[in-house]
Z-matrix of the N, CA and C atoms (Angstrom, degrees):
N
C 1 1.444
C 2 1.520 1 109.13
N 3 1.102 2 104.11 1 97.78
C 4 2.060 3 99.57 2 176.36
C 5 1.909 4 97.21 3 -122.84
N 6 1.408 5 93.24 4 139.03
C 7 1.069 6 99.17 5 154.12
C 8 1.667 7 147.31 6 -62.61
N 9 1.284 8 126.16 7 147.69
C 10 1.468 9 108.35 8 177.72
C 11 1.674 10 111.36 9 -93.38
N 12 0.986 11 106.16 10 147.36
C 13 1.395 12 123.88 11 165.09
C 14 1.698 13 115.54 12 2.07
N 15 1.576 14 117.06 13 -63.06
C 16 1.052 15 140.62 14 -172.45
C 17 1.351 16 110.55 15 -61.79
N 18 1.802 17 110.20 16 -42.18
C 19 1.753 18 111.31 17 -159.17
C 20 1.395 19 87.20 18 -92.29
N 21 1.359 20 132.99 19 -27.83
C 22 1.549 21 116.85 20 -176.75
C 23 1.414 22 97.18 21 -86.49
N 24 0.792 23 168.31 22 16.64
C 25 1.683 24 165.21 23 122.83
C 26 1.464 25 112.85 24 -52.87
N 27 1.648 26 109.83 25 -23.54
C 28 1.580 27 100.83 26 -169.35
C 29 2.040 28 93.54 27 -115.97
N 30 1.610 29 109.59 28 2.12
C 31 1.459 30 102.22 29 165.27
C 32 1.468 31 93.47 30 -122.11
N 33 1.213 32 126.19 31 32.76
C 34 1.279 33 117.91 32 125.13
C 35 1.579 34 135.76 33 -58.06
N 36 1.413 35 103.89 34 -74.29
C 37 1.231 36 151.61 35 168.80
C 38 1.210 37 102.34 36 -53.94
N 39 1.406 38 137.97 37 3.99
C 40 1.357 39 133.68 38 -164.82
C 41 1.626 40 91.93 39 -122.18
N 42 1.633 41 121.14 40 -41.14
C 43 1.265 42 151.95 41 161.35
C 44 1.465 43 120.88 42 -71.62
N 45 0.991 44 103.59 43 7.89
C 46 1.693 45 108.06 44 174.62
C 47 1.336 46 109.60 45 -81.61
N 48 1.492 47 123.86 46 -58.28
C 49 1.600 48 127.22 47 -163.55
C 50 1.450 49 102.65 48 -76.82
N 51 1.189 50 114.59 49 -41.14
C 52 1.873 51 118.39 50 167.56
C 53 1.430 52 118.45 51 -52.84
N 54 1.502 53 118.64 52 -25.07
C 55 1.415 54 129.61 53 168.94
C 56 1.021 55 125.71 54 -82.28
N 57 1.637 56 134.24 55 -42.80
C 58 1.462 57 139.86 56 136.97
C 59 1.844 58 115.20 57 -29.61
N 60 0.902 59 96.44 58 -69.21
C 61 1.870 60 110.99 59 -179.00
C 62 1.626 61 91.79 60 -37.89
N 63 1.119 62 135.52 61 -65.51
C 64 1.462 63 131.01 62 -166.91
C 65 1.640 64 118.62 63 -80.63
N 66 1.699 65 94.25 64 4.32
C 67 1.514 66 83.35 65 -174.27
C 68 1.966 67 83.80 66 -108.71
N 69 1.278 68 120.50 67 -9.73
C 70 1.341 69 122.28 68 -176.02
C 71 1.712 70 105.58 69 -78.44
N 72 1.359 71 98.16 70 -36.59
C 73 1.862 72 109.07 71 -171.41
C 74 1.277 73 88.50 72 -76.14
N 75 1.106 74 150.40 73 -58.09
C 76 1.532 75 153.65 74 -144.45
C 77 1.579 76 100.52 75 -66.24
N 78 1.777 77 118.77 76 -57.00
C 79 1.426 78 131.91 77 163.17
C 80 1.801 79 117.70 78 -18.40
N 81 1.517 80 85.65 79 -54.10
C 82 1.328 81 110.86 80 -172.37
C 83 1.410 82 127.84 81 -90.23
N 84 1.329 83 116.92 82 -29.81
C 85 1.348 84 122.65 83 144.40
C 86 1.474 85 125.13 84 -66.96
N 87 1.333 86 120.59 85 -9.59
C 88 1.689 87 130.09 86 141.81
C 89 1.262 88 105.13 87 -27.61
N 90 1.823 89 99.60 88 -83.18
C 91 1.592 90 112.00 89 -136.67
C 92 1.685 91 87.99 90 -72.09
N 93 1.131 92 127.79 91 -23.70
C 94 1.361 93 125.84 92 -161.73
C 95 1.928 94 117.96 93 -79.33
N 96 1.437 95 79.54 94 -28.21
C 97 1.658 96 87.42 95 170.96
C 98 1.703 97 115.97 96 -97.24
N 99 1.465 98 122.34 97 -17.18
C 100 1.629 99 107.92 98 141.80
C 101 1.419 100 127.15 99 -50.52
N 102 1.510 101 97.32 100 -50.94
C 103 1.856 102 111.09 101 177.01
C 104 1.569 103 103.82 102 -28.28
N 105 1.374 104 93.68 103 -53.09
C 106 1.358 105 119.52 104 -150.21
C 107 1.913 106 107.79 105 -65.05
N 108 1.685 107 103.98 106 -51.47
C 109 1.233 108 106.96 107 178.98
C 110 1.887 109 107.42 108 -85.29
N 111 1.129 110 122.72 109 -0.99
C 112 1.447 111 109.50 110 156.39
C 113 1.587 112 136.23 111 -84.69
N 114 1.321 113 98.93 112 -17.09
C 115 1.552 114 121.73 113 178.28
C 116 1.534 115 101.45 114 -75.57
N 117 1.278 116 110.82 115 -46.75
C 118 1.582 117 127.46 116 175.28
C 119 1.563 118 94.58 117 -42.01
N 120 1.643 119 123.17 118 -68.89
C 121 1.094 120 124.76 119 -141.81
C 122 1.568 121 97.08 120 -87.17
N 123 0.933 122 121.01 121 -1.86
C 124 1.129 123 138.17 122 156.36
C 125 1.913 124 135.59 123 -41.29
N 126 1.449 125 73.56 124 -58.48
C 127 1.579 126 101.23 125 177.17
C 128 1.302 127 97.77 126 -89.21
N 129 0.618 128 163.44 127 95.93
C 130 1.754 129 145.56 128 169.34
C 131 1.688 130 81.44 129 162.63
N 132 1.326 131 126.35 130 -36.28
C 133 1.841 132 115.38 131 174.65
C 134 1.078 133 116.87 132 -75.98
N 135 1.961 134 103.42 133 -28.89
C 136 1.582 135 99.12 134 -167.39
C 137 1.829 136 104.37 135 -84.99
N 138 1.278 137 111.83 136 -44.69
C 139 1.319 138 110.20 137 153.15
C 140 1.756 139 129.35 138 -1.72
N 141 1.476 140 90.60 139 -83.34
C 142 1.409 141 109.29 140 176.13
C 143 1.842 142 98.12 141 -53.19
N 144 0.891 143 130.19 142 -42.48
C 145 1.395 144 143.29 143 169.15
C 146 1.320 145 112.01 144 -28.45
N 147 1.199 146 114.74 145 -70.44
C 148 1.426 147 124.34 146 -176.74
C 149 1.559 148 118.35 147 -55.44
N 150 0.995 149 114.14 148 -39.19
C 151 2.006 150 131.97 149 177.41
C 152 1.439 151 87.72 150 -51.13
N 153 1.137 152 123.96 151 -66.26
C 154 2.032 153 131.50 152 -168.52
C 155 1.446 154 108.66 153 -75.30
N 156 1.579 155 128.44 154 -6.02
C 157 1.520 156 110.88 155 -146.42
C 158 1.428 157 103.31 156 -81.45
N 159 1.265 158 110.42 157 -11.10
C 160 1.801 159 117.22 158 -170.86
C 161 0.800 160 139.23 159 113.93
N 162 2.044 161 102.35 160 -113.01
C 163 1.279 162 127.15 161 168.15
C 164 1.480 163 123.67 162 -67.94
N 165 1.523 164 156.47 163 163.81
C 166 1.416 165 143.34 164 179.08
C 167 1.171 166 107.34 165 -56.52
N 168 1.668 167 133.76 166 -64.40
C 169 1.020 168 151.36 167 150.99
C 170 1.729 169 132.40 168 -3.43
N 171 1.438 170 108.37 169 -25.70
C 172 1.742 171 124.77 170 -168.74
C 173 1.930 172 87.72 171 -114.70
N 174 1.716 173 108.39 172 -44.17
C 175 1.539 174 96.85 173 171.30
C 176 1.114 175 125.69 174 -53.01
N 177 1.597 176 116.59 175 -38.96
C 178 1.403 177 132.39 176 -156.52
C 179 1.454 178 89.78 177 -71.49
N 180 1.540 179 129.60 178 -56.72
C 181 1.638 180 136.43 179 -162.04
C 182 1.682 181 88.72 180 -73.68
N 183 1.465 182 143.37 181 -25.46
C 184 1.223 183 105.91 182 -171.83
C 185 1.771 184 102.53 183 -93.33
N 186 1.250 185 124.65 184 -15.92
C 187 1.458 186 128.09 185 175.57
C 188 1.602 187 106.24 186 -70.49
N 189 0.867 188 100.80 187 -29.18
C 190 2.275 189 103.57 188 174.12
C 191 1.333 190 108.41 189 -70.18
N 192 1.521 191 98.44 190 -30.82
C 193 1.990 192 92.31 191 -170.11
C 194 1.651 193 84.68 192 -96.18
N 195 1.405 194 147.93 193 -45.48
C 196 1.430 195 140.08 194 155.51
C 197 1.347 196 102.39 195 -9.06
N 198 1.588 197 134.36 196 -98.72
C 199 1.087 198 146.98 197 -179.29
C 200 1.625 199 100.42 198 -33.02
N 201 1.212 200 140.71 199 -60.76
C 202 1.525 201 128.00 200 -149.98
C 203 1.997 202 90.06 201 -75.34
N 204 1.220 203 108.31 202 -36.54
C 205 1.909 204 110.15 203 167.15
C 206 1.499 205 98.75 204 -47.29
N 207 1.166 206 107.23 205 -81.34
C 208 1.268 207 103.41 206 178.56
C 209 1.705 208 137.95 207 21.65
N 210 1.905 209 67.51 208 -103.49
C 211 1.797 210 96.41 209 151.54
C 212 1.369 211 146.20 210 -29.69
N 213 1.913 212 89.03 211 -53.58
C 214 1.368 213 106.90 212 166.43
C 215 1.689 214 122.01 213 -69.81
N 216 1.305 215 108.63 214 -21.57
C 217 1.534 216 105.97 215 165.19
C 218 1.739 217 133.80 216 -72.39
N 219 1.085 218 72.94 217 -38.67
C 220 1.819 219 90.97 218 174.30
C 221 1.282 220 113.80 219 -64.36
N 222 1.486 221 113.90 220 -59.73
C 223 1.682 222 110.20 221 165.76
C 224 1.467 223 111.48 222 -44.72
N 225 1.509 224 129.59 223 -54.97
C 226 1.067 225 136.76 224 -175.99
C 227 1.632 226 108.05 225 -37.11
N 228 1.285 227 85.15 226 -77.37
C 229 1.915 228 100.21 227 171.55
C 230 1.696 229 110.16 228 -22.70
N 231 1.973 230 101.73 229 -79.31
C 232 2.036 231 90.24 230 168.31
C 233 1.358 232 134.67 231 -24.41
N 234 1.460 233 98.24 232 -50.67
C 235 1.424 234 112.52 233 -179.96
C 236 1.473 235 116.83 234 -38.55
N 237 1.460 236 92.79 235 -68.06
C 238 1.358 237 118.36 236 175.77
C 239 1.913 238 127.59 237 -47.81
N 240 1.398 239 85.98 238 -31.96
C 241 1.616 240 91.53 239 -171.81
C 242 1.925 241 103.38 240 -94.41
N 243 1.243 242 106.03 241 -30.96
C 244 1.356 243 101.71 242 157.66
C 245 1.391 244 133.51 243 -68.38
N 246 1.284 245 114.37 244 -37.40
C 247 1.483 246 129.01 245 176.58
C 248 1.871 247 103.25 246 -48.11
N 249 1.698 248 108.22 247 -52.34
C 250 1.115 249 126.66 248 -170.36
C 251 1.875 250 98.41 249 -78.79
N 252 1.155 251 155.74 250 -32.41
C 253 0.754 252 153.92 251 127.71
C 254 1.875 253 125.11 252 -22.70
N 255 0.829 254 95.97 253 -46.85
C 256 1.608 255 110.69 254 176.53
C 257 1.271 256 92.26 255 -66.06
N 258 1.019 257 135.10 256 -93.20
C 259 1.572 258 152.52 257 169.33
C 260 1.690 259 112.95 258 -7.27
N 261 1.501 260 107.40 259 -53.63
C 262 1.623 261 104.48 260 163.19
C 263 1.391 262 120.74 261 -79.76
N 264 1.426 263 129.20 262 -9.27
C 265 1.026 264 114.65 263 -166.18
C 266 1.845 265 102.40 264 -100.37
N 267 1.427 266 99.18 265 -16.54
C 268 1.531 267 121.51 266 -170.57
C 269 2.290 268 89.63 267 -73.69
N 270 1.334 269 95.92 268 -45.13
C 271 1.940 270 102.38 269 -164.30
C 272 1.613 271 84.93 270 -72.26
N 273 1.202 272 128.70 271 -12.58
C 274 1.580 273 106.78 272 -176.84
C 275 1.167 274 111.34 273 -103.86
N 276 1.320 275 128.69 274 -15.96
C 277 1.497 276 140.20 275 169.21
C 278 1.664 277 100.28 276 -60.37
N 279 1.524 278 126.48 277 -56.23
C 280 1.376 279 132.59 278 -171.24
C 281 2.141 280 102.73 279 -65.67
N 282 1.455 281 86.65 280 -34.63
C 283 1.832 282 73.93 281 179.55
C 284 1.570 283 114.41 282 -91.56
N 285 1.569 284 137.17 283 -14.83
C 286 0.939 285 159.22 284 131.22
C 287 1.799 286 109.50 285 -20.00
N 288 1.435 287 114.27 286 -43.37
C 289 1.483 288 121.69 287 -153.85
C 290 2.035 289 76.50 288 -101.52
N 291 0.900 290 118.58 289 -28.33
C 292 1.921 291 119.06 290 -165.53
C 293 1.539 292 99.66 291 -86.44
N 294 1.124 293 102.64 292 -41.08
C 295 1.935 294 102.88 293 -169.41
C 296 2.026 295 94.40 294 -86.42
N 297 1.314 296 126.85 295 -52.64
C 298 1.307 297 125.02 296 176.17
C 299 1.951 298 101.84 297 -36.31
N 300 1.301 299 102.04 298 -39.14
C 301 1.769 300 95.02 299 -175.53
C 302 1.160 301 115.72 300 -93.12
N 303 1.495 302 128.85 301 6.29
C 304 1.249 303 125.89 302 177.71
C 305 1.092 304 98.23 303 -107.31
N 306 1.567 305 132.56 304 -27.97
C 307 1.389 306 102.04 305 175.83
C 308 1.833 307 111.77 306 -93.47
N 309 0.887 308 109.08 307 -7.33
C 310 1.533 309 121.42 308 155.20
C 311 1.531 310 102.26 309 98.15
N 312 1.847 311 108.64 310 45.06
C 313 1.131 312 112.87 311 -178.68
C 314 1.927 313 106.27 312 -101.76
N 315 1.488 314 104.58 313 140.72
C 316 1.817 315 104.99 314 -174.42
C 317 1.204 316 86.45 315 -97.40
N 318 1.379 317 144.48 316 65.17
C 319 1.890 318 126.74 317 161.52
C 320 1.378 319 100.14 318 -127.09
N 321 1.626 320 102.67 319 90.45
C 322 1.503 321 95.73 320 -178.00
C 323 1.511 322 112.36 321 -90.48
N 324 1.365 323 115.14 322 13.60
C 325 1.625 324 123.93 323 155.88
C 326 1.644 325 115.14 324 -33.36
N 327 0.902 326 111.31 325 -36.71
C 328 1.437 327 110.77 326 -173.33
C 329 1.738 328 119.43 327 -75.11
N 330 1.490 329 83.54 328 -51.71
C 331 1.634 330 95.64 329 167.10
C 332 1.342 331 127.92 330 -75.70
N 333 1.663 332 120.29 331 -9.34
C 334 1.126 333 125.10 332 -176.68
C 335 1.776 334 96.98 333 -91.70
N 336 0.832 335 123.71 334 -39.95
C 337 1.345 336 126.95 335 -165.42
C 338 1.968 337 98.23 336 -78.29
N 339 1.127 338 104.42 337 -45.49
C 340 1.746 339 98.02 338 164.25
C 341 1.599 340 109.14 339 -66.56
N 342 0.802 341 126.95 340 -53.74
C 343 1.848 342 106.82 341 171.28
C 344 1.682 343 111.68 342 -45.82
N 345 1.186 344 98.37 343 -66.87
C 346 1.833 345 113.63 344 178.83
C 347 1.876 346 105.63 345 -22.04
N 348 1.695 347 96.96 346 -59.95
C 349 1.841 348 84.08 347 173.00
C 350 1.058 349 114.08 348 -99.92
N 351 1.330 350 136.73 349 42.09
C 352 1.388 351 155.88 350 153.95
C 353 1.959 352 107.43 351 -70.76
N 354 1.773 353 79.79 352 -67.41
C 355 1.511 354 76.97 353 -167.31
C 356 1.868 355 100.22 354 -74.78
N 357 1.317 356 121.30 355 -50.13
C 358 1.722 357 103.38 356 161.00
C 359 1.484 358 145.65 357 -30.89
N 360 1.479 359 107.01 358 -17.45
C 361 1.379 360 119.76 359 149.29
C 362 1.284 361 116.41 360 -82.47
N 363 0.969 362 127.52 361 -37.34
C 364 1.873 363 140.59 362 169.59
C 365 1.516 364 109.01 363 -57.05
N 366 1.565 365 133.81 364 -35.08
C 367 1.100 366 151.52 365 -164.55
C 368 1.769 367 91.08 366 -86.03
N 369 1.488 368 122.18 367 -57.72
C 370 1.375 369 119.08 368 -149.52
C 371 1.685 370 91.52 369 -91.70
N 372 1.570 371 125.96 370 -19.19
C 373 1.370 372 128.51 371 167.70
C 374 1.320 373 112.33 372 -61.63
N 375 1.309 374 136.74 373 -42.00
C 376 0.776 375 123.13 374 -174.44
C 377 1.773 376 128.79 375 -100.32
N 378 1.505 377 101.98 376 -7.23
C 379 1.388 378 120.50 377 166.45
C 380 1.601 379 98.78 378 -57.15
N 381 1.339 380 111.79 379 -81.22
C 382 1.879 381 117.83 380 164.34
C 383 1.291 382 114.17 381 -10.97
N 384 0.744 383 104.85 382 -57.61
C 385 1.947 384 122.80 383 -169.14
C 386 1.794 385 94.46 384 -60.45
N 387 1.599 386 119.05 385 -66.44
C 388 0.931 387 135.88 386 -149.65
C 389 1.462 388 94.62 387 -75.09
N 390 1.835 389 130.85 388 -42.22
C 391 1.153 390 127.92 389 177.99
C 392 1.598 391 106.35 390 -73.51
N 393 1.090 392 138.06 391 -16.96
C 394 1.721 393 148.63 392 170.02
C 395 1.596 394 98.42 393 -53.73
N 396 1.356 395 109.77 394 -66.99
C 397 1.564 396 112.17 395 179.00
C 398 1.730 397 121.33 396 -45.06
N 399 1.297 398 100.30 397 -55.28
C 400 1.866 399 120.62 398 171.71
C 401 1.642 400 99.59 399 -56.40
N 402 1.169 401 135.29 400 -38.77
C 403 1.331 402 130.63 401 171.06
C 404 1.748 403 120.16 402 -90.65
N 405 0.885 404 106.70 403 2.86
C 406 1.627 405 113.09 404 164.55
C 407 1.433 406 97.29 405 -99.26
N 408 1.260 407 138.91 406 -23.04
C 409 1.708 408 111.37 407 157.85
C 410 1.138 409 125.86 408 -34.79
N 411 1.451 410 108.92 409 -63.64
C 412 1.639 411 142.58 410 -175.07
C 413 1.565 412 99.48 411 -45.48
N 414 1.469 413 126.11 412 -56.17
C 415 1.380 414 118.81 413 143.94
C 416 1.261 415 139.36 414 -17.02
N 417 1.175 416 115.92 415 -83.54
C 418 1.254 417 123.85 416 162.38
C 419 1.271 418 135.68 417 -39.51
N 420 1.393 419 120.31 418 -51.15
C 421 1.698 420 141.72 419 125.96
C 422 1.595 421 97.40 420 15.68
N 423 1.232 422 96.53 421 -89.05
C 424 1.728 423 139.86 422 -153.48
C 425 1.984 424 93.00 423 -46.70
N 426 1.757 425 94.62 424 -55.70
C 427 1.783 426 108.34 425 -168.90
C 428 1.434 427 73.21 426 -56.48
N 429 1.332 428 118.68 427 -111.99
C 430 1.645 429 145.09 428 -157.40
C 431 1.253 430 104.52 429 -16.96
N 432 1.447 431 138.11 430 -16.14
C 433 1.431 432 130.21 431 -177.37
C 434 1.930 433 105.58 432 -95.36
N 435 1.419 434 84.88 433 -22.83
C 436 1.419 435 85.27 434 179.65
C 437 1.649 436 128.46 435 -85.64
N 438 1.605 437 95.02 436 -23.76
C 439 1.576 438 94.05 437 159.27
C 440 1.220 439 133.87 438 -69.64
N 441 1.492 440 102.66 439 -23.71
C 442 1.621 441 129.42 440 -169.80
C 443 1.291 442 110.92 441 -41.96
């Protein structure tokens, strides 16, 4: 079964925007997994934090900013597991669109509906992501009140 010239030009081109999409999520599952390992290192300072903090009062403010880390990891994590989700579901849509033309089947239902929760994992990755940022205020908050 080989394709001609023509049908691999049009499952090229069929695999083009599914190939961008994973090279855009991938970008972004970058910055998200630094996010990810600084928040980490984060927790693990404030931690050590608490053993030295003192008075009840300096524990209490470093366990509030603990918890808002927390938070911020877990979202992170969604982020992350959708981003990576997006990304496989996006590489199976492109091999989905390669095997549909080799066996010389036209039901691109299959592959459309694997992109479809491609980019819906991409949608809820980056909501996470986007609510991670809105909760690193609350962070920051927390520092700046404490120098105050």
């Amino acid at each position: 079964m080989s394709l001609s010239v023509d049908a691999l030009v049009r499952v090229m081109s069929a695999a083009l925007a599914p190939v961008i999409v994973i090279s855009g999520a991938g970008l972004l599952l970058l910055s998200m997994t630094n996010r990810y390992a600084r928040i980490i290192d984060r927790a693990r300072h404030l931690s050590r934090e608490i053993e030295t903090a003192g008075p009840a009062g300096a524990v209490r403010h470093v366990q509030e900013q603990l918890q808002v880390v927390w938070r911020q990891a877990r979202l992170l994590r969604l982020a992350i597991l959708m981003g990576a989700l997006s990304i496989l579901m996006v590489a199976l849509t492109v091999l989905v669109v390669f095997v549909e033309a080799l066996v010389g089947a036209q039901r691109d239902l299959f592959a459309g509906w694997l992109f479809g929760l491609g980019l819906i994992a991409l949608v809820v990755s980056m909501g996470a992501f986007l609510r991670d940022i809105t909760v690193s205020l609350r962070a920051l908050k927390l520092e700046i009140s404490r120098s105050a």
